[in-house]
C-alpha positions as CSV (number, residue, x, y, z in Angstrom):
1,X,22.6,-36.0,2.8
2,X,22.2,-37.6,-0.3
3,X,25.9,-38.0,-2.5
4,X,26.5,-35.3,-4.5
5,X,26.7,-35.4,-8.2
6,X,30.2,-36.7,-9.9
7,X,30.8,-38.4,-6.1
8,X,32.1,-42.3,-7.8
9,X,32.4,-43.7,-4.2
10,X,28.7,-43.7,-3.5
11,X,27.1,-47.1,-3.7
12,X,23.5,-47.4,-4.3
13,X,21.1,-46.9,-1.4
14,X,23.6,-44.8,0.7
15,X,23.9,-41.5,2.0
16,X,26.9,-39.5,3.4
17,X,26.6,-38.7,6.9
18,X,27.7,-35.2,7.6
19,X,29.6,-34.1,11.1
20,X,29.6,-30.5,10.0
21,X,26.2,-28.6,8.4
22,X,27.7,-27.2,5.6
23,X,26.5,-23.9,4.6
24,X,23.8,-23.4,2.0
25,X,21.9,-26.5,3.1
26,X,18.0,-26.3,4.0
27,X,19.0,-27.4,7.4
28,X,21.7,-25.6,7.9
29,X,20.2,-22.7,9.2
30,X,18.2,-24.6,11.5
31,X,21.6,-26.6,12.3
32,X,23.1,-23.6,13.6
33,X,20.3,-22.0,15.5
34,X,20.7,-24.9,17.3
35,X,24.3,-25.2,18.3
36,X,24.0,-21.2,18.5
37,X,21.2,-21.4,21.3
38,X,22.9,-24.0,23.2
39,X,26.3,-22.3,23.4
40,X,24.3,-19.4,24.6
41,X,22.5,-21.4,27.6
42,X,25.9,-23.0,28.4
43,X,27.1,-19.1,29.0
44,X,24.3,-18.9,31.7
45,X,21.6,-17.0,29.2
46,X,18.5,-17.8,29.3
47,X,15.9,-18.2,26.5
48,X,12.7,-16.2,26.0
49,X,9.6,-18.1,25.9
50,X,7.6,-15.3,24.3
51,X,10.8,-14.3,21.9
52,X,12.9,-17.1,21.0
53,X,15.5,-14.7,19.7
54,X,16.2,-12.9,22.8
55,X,18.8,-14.4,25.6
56,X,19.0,-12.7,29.4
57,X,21.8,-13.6,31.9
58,X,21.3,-12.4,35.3
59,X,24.1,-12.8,37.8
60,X,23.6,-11.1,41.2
61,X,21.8,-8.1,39.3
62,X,24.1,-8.1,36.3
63,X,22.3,-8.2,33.2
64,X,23.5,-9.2,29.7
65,X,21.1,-9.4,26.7
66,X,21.9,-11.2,23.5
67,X,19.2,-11.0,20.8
68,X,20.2,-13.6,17.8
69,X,18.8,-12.9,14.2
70,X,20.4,-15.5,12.3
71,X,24.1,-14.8,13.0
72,X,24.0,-11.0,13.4
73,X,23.9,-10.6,17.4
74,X,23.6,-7.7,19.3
75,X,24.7,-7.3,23.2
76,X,24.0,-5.3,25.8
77,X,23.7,-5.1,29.3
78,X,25.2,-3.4,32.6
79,X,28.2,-4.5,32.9
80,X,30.7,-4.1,30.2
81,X,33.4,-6.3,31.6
82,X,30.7,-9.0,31.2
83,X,29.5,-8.2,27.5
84,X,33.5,-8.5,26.8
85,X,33.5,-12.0,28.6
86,X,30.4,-12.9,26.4
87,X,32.1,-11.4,23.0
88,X,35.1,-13.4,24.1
89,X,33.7,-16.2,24.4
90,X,31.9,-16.6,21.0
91,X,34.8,-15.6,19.6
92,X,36.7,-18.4,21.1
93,X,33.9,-20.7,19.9
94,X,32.9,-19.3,16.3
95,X,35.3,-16.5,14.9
96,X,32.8,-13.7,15.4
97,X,33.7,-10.1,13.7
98,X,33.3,-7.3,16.7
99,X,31.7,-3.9,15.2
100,X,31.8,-2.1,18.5
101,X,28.6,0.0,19.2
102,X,25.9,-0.6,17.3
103,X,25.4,1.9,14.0
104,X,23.8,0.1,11.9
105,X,22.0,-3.1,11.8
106,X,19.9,-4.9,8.9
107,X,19.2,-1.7,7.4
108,X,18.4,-0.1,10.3
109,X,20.7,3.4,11.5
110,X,21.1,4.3,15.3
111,X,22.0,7.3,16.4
112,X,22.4,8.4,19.8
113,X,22.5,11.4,21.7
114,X,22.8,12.2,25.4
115,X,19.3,12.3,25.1
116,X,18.1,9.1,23.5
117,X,18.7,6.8,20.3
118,X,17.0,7.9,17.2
119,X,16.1,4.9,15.0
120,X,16.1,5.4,10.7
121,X,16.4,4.0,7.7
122,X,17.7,7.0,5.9
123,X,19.6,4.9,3.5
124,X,17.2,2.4,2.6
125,X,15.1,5.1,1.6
126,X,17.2,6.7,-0.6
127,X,18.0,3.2,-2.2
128,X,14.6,2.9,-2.7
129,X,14.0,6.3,-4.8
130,X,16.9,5.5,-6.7
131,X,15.8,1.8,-7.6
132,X,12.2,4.4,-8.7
133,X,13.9,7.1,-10.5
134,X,12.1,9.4,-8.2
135,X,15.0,11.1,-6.7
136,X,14.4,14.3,-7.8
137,X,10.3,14.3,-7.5
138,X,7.9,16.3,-5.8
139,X,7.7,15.6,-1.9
140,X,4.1,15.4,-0.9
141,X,2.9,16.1,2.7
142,X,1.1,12.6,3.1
143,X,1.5,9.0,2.1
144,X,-1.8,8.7,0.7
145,X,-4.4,11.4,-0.6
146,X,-7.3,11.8,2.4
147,X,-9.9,9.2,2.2
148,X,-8.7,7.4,-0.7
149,X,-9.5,4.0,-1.2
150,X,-8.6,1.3,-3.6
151,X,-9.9,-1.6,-5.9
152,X,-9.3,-4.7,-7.6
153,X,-12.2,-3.1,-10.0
154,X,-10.6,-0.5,-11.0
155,X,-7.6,0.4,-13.6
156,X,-5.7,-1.0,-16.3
157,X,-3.6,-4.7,-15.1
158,X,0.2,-4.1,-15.2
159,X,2.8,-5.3,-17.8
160,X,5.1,-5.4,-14.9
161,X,3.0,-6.6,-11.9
162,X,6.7,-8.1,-10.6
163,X,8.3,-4.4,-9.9
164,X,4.9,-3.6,-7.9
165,X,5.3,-6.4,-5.5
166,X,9.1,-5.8,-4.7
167,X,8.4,-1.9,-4.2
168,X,5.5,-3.5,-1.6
169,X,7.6,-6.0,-0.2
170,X,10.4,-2.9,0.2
171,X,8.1,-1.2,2.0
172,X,7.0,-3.6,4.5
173,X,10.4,-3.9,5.6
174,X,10.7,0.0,5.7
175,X,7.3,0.4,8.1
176,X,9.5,-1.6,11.1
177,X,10.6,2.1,11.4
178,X,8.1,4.1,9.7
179,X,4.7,4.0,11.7
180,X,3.4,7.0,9.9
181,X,3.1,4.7,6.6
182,X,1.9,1.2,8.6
183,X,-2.0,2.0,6.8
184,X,-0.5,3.1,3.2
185,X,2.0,-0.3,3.5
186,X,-1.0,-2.7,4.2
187,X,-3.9,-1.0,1.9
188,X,-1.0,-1.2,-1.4
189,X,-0.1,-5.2,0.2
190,X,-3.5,-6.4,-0.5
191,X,-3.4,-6.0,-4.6
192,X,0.3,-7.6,-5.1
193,X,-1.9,-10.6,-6.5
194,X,-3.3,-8.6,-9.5
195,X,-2.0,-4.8,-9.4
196,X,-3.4,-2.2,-11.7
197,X,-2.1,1.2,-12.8
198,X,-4.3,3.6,-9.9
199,X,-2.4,0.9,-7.2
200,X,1.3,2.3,-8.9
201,X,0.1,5.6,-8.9
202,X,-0.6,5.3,-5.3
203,X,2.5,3.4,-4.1
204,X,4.9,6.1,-6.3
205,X,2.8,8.8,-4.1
206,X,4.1,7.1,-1.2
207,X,7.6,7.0,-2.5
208,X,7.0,10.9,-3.1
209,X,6.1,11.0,1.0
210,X,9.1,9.2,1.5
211,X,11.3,11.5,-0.1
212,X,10.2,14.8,1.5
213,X,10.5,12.9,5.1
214,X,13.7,11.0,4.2
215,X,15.7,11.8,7.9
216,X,12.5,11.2,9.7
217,X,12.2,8.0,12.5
218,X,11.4,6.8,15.8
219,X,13.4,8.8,19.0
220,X,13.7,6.9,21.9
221,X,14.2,9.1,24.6
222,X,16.0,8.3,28.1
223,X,13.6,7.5,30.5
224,X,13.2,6.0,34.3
225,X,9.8,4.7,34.0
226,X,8.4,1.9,32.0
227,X,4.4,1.8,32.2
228,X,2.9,0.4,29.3
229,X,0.1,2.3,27.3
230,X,-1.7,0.9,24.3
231,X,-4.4,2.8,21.9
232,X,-6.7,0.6,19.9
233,X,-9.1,2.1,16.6
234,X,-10.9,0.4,14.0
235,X,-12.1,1.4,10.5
236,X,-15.4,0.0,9.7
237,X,-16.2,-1.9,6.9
238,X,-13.1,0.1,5.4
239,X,-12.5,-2.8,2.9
240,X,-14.2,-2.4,-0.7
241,X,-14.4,-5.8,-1.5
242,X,-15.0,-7.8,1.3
243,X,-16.4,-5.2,3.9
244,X,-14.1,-6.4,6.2
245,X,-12.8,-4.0,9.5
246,X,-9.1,-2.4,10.1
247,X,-7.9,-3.3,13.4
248,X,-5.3,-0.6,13.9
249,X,-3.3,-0.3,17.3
250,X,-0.2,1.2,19.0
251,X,1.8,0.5,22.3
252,X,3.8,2.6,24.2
253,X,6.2,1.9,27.3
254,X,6.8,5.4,29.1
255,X,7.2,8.1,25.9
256,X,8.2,5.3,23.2
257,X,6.4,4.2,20.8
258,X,7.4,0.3,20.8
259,X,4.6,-2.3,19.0
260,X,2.2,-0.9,15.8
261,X,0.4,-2.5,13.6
262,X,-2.3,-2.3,10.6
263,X,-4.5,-5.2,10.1
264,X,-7.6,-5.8,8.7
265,X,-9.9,-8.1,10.3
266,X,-10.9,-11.9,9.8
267,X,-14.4,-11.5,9.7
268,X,-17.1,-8.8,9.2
269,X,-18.7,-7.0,11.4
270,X,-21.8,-5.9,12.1
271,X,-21.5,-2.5,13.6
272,X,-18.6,-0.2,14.6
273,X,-18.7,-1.0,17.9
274,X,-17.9,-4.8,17.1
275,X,-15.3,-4.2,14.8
276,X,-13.9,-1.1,17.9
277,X,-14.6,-4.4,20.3
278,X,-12.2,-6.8,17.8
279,X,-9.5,-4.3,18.0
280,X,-9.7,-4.1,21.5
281,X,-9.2,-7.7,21.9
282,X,-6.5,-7.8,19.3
283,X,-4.4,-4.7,21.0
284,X,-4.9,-6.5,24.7
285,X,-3.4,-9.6,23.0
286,X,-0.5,-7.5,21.9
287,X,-0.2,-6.0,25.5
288,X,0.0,-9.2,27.5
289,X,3.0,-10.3,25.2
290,X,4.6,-7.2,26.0
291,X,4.3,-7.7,29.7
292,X,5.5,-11.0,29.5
293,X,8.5,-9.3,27.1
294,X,9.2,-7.2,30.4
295,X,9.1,-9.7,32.9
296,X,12.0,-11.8,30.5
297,X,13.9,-8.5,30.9
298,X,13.5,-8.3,34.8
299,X,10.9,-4.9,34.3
300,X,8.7,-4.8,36.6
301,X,5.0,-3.8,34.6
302,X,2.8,-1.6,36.5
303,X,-0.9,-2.8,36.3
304,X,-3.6,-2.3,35.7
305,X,-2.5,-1.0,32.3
306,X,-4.8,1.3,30.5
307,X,-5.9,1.0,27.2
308,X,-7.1,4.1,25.0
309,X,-10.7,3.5,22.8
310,X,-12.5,6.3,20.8
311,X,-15.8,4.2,21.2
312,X,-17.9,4.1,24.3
313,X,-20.0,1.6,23.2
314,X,-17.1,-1.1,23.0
315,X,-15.9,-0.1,26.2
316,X,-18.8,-1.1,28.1
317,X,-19.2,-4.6,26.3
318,X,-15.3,-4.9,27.5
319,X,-16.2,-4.2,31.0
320,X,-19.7,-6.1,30.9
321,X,-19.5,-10.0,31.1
322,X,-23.4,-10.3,31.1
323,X,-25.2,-11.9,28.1
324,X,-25.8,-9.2,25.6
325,X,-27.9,-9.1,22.3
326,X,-25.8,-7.5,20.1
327,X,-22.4,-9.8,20.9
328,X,-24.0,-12.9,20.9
329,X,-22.6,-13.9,17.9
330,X,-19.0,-12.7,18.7
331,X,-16.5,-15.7,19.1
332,X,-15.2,-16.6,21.9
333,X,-11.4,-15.0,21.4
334,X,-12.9,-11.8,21.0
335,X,-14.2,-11.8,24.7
336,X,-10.5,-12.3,25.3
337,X,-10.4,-8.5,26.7
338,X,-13.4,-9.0,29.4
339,X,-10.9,-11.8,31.2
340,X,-8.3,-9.3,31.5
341,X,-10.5,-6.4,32.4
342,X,-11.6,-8.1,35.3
343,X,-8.6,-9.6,36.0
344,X,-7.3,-6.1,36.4
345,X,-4.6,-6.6,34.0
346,X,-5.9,-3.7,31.5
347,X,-8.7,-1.1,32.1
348,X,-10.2,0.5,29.5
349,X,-10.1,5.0,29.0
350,X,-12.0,7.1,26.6
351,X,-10.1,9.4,24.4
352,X,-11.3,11.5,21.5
353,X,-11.1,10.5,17.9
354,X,-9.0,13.6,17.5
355,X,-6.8,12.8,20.0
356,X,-6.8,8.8,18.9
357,X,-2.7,8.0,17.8
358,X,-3.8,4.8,16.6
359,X,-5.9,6.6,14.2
360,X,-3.2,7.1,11.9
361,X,-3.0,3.4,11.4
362,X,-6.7,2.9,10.1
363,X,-7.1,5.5,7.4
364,X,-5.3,8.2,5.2
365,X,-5.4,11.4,7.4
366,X,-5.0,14.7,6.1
367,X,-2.1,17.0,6.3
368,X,-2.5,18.6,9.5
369,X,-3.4,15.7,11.6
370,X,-1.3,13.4,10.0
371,X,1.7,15.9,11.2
372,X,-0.1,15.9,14.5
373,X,-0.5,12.3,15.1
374,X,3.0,11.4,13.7
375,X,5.1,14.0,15.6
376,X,2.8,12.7,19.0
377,X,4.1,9.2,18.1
378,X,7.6,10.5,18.4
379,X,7.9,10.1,14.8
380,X,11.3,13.3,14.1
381,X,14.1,14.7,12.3
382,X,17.0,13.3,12.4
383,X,19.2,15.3,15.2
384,X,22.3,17.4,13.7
């Protein structure tokens, strides 16, 4: 590193060679990632390939998990004589601080109950009303009014455009919990650049969601099977100023809901059934990783696994490798889902668009089947 300022001993042209990274650097973080991830392998873990935060030691069928985000760690396995020989030993080597079962972890709540853990971020929300002087506001029964759909055209620019983006970038990190407000969270993302007054309106009626669903989360229930679901929806053209698609998907393995997301599109699409086809491709992509997840964990994945689509149309493209007129233009990743069809790996089901649970991830629902399609997610009160 370069001698700090005031340093007299310096001479000109050199730099002081450091033996320890010292916290605060740029590379220090990368420093001890390293030395972190090598202690780890020395231990006997392993690293993921398709999660290079995630470490698995398997000794004659004894399984210990580490998974590393910066230098909080969580540990879990079979065996707790060996997660006490793993603690031990990192707190021979760094001075770790041992919190016992895991409560609460970067802003996330567990709870757990005989049967299952219940995931929430009860506090963060009520952080976050505070922070928008909305404690004591009107709970409404969705997080956006049915069918609404917003602008850069429209509304008056704000003074503040700053409070806007932290409130969005507040509730990104709250919708790693929250599927029920994934398509609110990414329709308010897309104005941070040059927020009006109708886009504040419309976060604050979030916020107002939020507070009459406060204890709500995920509940991840005890189970003894792990097959892997997925349901894949699109919204057409659901983007005012680009006519771009929503690709909006969700993943189960057994009854938990595990991998969601809201995303629009790279390109436009010409019909429904392209832009039903694009999210197909996008939620097999999301599938395989899983699988791959699984096998890092020793789960065996039962195949083929199936994949839910409301459209008939983009199910038989999937399942037809032939030349066709209408997907001619398509790119090549797109056709990423007839490999795996034929492979076997996923096969393709019809369900009803009233029945579709990654519909709540492409539009603003109305009250009763938002309830529906957020309770079916396992989306529940906190338990008493």
């Amino acid at each position: 590193m370069k001698p700090p300022e005031g340093y007299k001993k310096a001479v000109s042209g050199q730099v002081c060679r450091l033996k320890k990274s010292i916290y605060g650097l740029k590379q220090a973080s990368r420093q001890w990632n390293h030395e972190l991830t090598k202690f780890l392998v020395q231990l006997g873990f392993i690293q993921s390939k398709h999660d290079y935060s995630l470490f698995v030691k398997n000794n004659n069928g004894i399984f210990t998990i580490a998974l590393v985000y910066v230098d909080d760690i969580l540990v879990t396995g079979n065996s707790t004589v060996d997660i006490q020989e793993v603690k031990q030993a990192l707190d021979d080597k760094f001075t770790i601080k041992d919190l016992g079962l895991a409560r609460y972890f970067l802003g996330i709540e567990l709870c757990r109950t005989d049967k299952g853990t219940f995931l929430h971020q009860r506090k963060y929300i009520l952080d976050l009303l505070t922070d928008a002087g909305l404690t004591a506001s009107k709970p409404t029964l969705t997080p956006l009014p049915q069918y609404l759909k917003l602008s850069l055209n429209k509304g008056v620019p704000l003074k503040e455009p700053d409070k806007y983006r932290r409130l969005v970038g507040k509730l990104l990190y709250l919708s790693m919990t929250r599927p029920d407000i994934s398509y609110a969270v990414q329709h308010l993302s897309q104005f941070i650049s040059d927020p009006k007054d109708l886009h504040m309106q419309a976060a604050t009626y979030l916020l107002r969601y939020l507070k009459g669903s406060v204890s709500k989360g995920l509940f991840y229930p005890v189970q003894p099977q792990f097959k892997i679901a997925g349901f894949s929806d699109a919204d057409w053209a659901s983007c005012l100023m680009t006519r771009k698609s929503l690709t909006g998907y969700c993943v189960f393995l057994g009854h938990a809901l595990v991998s969601w997301k809201t995303k629009k599109q790279v390109t436009v699409s010409r019909s429904s059934t392209e832009a039903e086809y694009r999210s197909m491709a996008a939620t097999t992509c999301e599938l395989v990783w899983m699988a791959y997840l699984l096998k890092d964990l020793h789960i065996d994945v039962k195949i083929p696994i199936t994949l839910f689509c409301d459209n008939k149309a983009a199910q038989q493209i999937a399942a037809n490798p032939c030349y066709h007129e209408r997907t001619k233009h398509l790119d090549i990743d797109s056709h990423f889902i007839r490999d795996k069809v034929q492979d076997g790996f996923v096969q393709t089901a019809y369900i009803p668009t009233n029945l579709q649970l990654a519909d709540i991830m492409t539009k603003a629902l109305g009250q009763n089947q938002h309830h529906y399609l957020s309770t079916t997610l396992g989306f529940q009160d906190l338990p008493t």
